[in-house]
CHARMM-style PDB file with segment names, atoms N, HN, CA, C and O in Angstrom:
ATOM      1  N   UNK     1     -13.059 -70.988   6.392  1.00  0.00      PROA
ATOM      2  CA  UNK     1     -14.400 -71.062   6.918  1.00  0.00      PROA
ATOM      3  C   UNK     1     -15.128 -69.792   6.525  1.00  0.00      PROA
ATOM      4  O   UNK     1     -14.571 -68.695   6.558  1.00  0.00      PROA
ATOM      5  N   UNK     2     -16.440 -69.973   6.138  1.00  0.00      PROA
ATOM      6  HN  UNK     2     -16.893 -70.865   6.111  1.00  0.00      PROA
ATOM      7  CA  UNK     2     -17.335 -68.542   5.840  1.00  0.00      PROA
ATOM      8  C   UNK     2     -18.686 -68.905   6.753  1.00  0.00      PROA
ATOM      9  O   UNK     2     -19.397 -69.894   6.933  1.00  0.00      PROA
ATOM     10  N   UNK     3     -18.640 -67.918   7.088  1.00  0.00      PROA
ATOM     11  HN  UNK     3     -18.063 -67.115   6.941  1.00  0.00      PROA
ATOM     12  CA  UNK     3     -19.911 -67.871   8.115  1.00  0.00      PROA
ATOM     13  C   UNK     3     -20.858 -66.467   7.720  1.00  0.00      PROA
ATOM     14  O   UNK     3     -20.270 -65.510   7.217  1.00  0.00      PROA
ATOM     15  N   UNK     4     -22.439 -66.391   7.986  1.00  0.00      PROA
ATOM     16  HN  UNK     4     -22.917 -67.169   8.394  1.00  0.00      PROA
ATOM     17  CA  UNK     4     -22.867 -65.203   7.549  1.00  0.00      PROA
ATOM     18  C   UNK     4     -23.206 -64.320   8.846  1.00  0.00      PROA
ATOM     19  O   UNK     4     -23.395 -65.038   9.828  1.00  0.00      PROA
ATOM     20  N   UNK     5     -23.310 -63.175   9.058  1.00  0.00      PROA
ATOM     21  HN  UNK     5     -23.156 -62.592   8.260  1.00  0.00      PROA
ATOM     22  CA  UNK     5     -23.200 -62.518  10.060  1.00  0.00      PROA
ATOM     23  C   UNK     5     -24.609 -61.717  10.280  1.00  0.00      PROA
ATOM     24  O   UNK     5     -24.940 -61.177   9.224  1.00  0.00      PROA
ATOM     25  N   UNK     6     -25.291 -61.545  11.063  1.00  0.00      PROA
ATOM     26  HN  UNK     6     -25.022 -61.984  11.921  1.00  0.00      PROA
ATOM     27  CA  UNK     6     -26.554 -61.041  11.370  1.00  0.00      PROA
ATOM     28  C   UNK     6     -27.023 -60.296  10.593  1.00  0.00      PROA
ATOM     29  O   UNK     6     -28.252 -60.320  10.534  1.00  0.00      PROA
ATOM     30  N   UNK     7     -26.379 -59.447   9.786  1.00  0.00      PROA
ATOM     31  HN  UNK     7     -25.380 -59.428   9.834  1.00  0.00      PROA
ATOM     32  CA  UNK     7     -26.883 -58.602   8.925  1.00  0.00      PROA
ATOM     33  C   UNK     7     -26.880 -59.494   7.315  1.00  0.00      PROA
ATOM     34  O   UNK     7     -27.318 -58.934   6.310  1.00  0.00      PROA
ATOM     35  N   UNK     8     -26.493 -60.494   7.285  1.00  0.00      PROA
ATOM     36  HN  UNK     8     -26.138 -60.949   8.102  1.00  0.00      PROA
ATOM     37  CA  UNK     8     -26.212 -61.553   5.698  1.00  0.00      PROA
ATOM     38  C   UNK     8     -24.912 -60.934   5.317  1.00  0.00      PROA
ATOM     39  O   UNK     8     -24.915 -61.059   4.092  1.00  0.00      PROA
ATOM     40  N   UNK     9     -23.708 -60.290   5.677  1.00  0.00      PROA
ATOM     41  HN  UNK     9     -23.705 -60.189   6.672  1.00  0.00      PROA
ATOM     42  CA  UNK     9     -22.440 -60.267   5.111  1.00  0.00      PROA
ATOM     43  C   UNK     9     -22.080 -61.583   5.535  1.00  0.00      PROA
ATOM     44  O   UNK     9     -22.633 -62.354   6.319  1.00  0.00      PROA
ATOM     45  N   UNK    10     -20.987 -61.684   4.821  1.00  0.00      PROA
ATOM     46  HN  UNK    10     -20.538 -61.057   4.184  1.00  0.00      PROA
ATOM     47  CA  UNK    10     -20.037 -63.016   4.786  1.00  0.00      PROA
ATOM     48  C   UNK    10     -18.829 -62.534   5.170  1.00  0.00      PROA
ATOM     49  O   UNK    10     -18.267 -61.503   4.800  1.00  0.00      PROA
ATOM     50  N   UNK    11     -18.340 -63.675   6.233  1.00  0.00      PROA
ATOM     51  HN  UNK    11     -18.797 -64.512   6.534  1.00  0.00      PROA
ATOM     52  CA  UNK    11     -17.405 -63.257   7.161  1.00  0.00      PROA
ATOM     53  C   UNK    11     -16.215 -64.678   6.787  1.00  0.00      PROA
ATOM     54  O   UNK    11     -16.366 -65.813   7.238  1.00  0.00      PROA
ATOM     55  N   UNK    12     -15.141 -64.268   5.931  1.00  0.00      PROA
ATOM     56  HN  UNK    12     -15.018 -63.345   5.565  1.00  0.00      PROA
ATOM     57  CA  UNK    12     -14.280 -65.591   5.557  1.00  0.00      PROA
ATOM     58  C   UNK    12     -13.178 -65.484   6.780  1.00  0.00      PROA
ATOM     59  O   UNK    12     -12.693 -64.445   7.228  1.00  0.00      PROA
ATOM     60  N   UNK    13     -12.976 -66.514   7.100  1.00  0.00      PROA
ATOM     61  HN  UNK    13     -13.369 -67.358   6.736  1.00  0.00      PROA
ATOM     62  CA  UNK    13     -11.763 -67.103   8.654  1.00  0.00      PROA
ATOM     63  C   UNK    13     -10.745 -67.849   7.145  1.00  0.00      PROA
ATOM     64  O   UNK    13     -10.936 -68.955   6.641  1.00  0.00      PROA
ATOM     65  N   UNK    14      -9.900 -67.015   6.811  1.00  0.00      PROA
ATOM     66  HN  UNK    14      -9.745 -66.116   7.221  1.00  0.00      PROA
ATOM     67  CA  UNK    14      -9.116 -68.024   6.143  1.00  0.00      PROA
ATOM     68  C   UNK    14      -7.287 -67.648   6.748  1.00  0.00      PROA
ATOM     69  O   UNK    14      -6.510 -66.925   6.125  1.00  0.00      PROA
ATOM     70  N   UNK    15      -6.980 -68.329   8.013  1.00  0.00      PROA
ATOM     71  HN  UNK    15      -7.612 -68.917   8.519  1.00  0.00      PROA
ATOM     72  CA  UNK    15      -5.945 -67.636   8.602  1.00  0.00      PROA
ATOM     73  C   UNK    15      -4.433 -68.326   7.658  1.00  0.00      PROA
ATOM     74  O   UNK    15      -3.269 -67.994   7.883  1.00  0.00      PROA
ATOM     75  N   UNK    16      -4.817 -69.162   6.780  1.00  0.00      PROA
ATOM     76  HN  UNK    16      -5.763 -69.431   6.597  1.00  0.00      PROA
ATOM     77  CA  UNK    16      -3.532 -69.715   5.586  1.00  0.00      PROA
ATOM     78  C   UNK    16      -3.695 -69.667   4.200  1.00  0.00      PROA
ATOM     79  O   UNK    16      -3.346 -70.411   3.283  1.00  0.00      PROA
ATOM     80  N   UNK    17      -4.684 -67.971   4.306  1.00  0.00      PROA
ATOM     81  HN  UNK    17      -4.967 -67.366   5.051  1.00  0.00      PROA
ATOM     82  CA  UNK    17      -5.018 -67.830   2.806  1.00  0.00      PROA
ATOM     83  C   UNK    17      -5.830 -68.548   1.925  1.00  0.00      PROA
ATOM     84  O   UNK    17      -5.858 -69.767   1.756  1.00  0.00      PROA
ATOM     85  N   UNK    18      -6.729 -67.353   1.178  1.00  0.00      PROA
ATOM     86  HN  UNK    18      -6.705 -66.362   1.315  1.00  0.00      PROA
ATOM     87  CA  UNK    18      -7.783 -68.566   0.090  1.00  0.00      PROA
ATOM     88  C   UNK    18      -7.351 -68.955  -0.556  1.00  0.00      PROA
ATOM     89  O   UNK    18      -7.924 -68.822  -1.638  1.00  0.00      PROA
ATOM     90  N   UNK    19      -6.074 -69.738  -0.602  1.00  0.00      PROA
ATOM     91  HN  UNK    19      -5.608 -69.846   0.276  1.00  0.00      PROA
ATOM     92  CA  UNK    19      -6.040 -71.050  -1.405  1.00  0.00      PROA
ATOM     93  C   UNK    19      -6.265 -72.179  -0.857  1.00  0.00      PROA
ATOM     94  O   UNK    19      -6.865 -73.113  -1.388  1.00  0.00      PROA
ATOM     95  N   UNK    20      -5.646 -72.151   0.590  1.00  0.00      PROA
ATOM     96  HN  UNK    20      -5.159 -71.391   1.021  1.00  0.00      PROA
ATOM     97  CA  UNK    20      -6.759 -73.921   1.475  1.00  0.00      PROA
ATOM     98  C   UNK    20      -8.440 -73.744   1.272  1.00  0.00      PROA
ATOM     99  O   UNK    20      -9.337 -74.544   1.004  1.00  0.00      PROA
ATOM    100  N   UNK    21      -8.400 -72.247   1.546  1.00  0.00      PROA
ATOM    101  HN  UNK    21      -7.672 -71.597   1.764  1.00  0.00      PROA
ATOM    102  CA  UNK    21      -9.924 -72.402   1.081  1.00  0.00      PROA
ATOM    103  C   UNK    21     -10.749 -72.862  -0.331  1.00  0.00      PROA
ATOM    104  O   UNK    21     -11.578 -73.768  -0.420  1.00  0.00      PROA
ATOM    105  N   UNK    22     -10.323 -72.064  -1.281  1.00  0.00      PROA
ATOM    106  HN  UNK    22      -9.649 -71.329  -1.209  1.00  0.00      PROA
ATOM    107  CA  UNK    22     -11.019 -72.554  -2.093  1.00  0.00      PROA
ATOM    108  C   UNK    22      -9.842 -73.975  -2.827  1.00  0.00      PROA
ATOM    109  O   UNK    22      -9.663 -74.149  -4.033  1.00  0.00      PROA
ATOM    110  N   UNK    23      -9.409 -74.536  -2.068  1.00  0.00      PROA
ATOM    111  HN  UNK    23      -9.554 -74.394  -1.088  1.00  0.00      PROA
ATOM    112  CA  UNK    23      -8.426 -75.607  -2.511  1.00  0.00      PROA
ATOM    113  C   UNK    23      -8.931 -76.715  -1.334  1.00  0.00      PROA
ATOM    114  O   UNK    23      -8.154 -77.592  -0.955  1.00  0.00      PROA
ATOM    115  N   UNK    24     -10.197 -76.606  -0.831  1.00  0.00      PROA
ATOM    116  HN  UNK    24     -10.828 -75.893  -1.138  1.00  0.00      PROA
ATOM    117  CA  UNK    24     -10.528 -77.465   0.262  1.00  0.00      PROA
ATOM    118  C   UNK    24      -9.694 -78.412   1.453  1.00  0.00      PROA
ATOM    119  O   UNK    24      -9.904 -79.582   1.773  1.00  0.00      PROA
ATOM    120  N   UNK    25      -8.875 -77.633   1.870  1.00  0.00      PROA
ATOM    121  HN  UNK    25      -8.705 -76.682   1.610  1.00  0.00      PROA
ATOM    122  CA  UNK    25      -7.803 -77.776   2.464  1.00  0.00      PROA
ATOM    123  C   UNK    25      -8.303 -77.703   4.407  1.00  0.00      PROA
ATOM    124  O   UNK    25      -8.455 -76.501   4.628  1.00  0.00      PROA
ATOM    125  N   UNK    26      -8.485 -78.235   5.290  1.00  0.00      PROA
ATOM    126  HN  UNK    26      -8.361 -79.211   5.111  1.00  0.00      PROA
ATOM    127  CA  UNK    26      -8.230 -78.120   6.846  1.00  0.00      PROA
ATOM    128  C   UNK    26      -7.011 -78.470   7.123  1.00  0.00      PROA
ATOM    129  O   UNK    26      -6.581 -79.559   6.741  1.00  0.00      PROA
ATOM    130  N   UNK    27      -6.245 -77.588   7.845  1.00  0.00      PROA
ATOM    131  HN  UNK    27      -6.594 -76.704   8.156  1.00  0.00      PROA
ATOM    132  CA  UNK    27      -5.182 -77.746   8.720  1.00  0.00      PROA
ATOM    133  C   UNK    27      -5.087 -77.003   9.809  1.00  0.00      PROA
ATOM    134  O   UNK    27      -5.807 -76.007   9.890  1.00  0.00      PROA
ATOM    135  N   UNK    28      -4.114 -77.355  10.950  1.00  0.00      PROA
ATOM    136  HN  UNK    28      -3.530 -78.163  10.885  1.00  0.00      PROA
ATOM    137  CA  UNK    28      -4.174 -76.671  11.955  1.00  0.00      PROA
ATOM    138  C   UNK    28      -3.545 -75.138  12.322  1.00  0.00      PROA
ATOM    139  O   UNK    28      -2.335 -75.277  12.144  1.00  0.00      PROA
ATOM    140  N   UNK    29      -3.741 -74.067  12.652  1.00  0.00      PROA
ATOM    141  HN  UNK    29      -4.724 -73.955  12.798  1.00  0.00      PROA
ATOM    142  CA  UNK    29      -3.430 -73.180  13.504  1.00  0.00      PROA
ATOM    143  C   UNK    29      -3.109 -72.873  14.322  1.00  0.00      PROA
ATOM    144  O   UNK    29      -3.850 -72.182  15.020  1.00  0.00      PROA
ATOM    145  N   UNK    30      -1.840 -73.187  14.737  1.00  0.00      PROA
ATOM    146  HN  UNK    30      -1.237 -73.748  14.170  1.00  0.00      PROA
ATOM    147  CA  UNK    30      -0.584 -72.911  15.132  1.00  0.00      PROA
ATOM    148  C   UNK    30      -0.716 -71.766  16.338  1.00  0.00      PROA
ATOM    149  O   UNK    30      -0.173 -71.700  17.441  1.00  0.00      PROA
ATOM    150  N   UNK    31      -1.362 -71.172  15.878  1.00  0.00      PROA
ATOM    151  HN  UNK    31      -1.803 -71.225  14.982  1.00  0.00      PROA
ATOM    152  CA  UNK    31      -1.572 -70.006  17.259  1.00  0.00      PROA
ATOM    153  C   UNK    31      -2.753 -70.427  17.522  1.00  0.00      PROA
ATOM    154  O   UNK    31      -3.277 -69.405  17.966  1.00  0.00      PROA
ATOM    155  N   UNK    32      -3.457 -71.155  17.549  1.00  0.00      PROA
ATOM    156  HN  UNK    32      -3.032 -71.985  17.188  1.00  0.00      PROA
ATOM    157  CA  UNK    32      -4.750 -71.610  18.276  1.00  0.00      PROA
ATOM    158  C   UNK    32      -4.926 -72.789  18.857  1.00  0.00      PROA
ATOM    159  O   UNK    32      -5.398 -72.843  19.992  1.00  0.00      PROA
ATOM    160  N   UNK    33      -4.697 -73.515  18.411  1.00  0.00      PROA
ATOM    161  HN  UNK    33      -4.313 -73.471  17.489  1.00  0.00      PROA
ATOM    162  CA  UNK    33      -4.468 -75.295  18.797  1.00  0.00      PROA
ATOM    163  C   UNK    33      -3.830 -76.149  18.832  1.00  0.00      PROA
ATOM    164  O   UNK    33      -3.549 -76.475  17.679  1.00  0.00      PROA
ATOM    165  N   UNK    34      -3.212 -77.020  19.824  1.00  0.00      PROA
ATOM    166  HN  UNK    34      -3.440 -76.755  20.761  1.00  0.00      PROA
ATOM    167  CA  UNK    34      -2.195 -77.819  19.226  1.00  0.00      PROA
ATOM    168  C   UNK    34      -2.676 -78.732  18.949  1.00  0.00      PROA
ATOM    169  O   UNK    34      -3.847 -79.069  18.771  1.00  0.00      PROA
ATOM    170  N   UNK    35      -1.155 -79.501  18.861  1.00  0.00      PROA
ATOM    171  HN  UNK    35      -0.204 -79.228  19.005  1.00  0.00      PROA
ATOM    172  CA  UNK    35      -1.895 -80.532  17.856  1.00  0.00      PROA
ATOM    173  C   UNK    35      -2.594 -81.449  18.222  1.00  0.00      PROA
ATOM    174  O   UNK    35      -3.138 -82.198  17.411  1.00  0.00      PROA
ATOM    175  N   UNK    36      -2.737 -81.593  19.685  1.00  0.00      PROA
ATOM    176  HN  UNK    36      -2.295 -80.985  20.344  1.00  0.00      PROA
ATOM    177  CA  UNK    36      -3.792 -82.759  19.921  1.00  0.00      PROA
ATOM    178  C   UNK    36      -5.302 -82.437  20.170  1.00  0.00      PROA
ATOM    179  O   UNK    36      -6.146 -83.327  20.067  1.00  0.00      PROA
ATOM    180  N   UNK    37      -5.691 -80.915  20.560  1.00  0.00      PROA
ATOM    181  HN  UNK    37      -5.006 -80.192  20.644  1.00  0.00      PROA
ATOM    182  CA  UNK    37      -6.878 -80.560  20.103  1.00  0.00      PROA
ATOM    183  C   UNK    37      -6.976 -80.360  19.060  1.00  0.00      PROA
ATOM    184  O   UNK    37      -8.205 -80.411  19.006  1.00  0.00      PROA
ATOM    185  N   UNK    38      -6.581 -80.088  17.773  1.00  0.00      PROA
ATOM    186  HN  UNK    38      -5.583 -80.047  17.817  1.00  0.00      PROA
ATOM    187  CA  UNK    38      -6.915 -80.059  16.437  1.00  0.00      PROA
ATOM    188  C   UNK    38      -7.396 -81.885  15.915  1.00  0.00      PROA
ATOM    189  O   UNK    38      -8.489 -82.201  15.444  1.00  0.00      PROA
ATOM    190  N   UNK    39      -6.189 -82.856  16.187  1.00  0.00      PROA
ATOM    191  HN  UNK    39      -5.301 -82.600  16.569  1.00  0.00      PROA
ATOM    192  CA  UNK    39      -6.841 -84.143  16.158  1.00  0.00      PROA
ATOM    193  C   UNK    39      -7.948 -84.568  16.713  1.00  0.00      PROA
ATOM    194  O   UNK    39      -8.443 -85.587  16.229  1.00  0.00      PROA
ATOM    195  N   UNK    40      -8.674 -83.870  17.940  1.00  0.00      PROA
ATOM    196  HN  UNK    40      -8.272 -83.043  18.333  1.00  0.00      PROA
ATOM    197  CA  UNK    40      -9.845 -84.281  18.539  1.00  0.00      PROA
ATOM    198  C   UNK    40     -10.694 -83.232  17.567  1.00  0.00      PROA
ATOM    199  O   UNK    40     -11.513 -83.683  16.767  1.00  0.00      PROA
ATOM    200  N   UNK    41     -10.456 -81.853  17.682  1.00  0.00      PROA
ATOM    201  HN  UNK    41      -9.790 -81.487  18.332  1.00  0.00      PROA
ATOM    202  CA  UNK    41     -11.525 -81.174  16.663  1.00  0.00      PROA
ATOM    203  C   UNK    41     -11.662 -81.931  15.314  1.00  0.00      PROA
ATOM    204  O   UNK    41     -12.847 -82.035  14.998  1.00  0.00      PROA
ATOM    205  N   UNK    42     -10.859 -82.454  14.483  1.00  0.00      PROA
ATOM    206  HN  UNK    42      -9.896 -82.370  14.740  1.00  0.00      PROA
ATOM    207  CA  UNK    42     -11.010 -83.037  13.527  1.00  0.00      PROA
ATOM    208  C   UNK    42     -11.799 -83.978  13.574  1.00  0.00      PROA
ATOM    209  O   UNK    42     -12.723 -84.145  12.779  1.00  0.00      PROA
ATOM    210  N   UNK    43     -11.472 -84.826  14.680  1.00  0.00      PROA
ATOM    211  HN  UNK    43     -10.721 -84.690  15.326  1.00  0.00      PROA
ATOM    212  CA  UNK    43     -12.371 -86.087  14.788  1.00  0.00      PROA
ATOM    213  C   UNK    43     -13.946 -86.017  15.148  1.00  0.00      PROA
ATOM    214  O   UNK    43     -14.852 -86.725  14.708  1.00  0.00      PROA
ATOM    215  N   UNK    44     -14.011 -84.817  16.201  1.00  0.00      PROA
ATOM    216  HN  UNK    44     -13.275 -84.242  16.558  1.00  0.00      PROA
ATOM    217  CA  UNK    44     -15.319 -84.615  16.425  1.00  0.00      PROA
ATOM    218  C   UNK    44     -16.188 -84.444  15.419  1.00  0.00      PROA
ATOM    219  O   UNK    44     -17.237 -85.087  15.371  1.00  0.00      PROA
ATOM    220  N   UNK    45     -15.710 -83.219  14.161  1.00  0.00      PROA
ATOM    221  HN  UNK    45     -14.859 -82.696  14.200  1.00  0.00      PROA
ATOM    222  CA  UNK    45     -16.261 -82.470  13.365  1.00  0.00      PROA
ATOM    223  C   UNK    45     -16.543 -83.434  12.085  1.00  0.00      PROA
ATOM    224  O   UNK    45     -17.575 -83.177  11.465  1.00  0.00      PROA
ATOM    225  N   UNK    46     -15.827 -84.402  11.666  1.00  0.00      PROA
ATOM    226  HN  UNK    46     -14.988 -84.610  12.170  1.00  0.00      PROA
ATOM    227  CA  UNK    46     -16.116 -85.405  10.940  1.00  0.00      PROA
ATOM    228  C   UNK    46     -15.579 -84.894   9.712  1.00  0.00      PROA
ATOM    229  O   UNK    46     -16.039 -85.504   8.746  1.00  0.00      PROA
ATOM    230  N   UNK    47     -14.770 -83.989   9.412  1.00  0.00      PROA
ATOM    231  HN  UNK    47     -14.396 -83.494  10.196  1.00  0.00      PROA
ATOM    232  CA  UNK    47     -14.662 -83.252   7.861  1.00  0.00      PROA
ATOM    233  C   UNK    47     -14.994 -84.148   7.168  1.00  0.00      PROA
ATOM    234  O   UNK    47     -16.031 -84.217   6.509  1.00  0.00      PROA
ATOM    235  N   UNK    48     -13.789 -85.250   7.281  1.00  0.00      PROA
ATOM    236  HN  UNK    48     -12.946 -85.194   7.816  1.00  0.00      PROA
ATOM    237  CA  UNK    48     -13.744 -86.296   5.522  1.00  0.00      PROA
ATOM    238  C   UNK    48     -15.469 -86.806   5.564  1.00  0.00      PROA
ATOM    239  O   UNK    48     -16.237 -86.900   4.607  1.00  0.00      PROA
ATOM    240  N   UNK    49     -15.652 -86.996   6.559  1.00  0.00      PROA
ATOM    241  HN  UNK    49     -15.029 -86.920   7.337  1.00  0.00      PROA
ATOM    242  CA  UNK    49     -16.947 -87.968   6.374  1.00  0.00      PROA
ATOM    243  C   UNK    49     -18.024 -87.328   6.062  1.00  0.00      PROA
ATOM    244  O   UNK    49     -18.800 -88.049   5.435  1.00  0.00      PROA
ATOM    245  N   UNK    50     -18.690 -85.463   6.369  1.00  0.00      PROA
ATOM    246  HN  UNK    50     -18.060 -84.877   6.878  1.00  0.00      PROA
ATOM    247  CA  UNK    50     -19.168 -84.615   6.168  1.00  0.00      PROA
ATOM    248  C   UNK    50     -18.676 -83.859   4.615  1.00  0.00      PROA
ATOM    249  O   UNK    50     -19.563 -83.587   3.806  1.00  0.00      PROA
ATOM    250  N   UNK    51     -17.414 -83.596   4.333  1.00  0.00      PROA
ATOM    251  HN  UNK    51     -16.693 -83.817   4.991  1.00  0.00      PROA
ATOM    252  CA  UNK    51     -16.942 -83.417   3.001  1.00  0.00      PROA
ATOM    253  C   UNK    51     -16.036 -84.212   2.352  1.00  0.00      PROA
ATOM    254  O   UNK    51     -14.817 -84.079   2.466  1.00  0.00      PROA
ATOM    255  N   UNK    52     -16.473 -84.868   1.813  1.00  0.00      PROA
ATOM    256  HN  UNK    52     -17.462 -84.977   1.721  1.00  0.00      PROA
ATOM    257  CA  UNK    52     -15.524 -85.882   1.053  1.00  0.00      PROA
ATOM    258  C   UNK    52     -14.205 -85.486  -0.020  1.00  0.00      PROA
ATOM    259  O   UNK    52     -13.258 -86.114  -0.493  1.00  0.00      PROA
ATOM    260  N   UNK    53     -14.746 -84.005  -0.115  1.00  0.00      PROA
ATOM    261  HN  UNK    53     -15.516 -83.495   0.269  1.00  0.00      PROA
ATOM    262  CA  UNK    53     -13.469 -83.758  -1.451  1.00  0.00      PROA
ATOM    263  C   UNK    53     -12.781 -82.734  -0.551  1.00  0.00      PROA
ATOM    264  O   UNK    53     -12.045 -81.859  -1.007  1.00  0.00      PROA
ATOM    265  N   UNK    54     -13.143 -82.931   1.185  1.00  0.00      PROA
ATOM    266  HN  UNK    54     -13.741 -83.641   1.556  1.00  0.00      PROA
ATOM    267  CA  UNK    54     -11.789 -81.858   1.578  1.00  0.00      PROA
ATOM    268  C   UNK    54     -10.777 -83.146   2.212  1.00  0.00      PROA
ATOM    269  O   UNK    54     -10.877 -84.291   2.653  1.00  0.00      PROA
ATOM    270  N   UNK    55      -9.696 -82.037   1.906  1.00  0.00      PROA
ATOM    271  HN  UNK    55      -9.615 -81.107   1.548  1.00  0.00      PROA
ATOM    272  CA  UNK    55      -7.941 -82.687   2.676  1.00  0.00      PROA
ATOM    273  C   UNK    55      -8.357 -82.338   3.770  1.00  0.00      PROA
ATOM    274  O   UNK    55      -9.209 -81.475   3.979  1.00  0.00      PROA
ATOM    275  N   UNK    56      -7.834 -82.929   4.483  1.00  0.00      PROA
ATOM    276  HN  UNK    56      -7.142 -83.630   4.313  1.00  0.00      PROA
ATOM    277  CA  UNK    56      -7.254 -82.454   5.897  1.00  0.00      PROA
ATOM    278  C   UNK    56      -5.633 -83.192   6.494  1.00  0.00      PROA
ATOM    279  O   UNK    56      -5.320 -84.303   6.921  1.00  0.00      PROA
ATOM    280  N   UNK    57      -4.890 -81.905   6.245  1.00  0.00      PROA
ATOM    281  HN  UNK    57      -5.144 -81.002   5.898  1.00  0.00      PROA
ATOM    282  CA  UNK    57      -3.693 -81.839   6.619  1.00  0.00      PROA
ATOM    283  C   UNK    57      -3.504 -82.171   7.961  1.00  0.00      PROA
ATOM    284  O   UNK    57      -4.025 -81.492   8.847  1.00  0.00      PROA
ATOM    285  N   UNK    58      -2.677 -83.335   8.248  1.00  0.00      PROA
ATOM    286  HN  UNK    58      -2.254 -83.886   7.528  1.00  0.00      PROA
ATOM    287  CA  UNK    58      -2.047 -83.998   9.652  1.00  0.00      PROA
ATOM    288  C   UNK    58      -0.699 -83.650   9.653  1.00  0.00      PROA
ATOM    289  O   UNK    58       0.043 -84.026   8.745  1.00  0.00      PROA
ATOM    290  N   UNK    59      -0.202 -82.786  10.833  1.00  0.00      PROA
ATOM    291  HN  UNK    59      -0.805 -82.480  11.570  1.00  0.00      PROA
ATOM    292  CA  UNK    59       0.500 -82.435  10.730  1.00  0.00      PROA
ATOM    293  C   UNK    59       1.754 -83.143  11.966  1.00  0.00      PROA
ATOM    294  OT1 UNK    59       2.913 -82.730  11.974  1.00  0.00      PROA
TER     295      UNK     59
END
């Protein structure tokens, strides 16, 4: 994830390394969510249907 920060720096969240990132990769985080809020975040957020050329890893 890149987000820009009040001042316009760019702030990258890539906690499994930029290769899911720039390899368009979502999966879950293990120290943050399990797995059944990650299946509801997924679902809420719509990835596939919002980005069509990202994976999203079910784990």
């Amino acid at each position: 994830m890149a987000t820009s920060d009040a001042d316009d720096s760019l702030r990258i969240i890539a906690p499994f390394g930029l290769d899911d990132l720039f390899g368009m990769m979502v999966r879950r985080n293990p120290a943050r969510a399990s797995a059944e809020i990650y299946r509801r975040r997924v679902a809420d957020k719509r990835y596939p249907e919002r980005w069509p050329r990202v994976t999203v890893i079910h784990e």
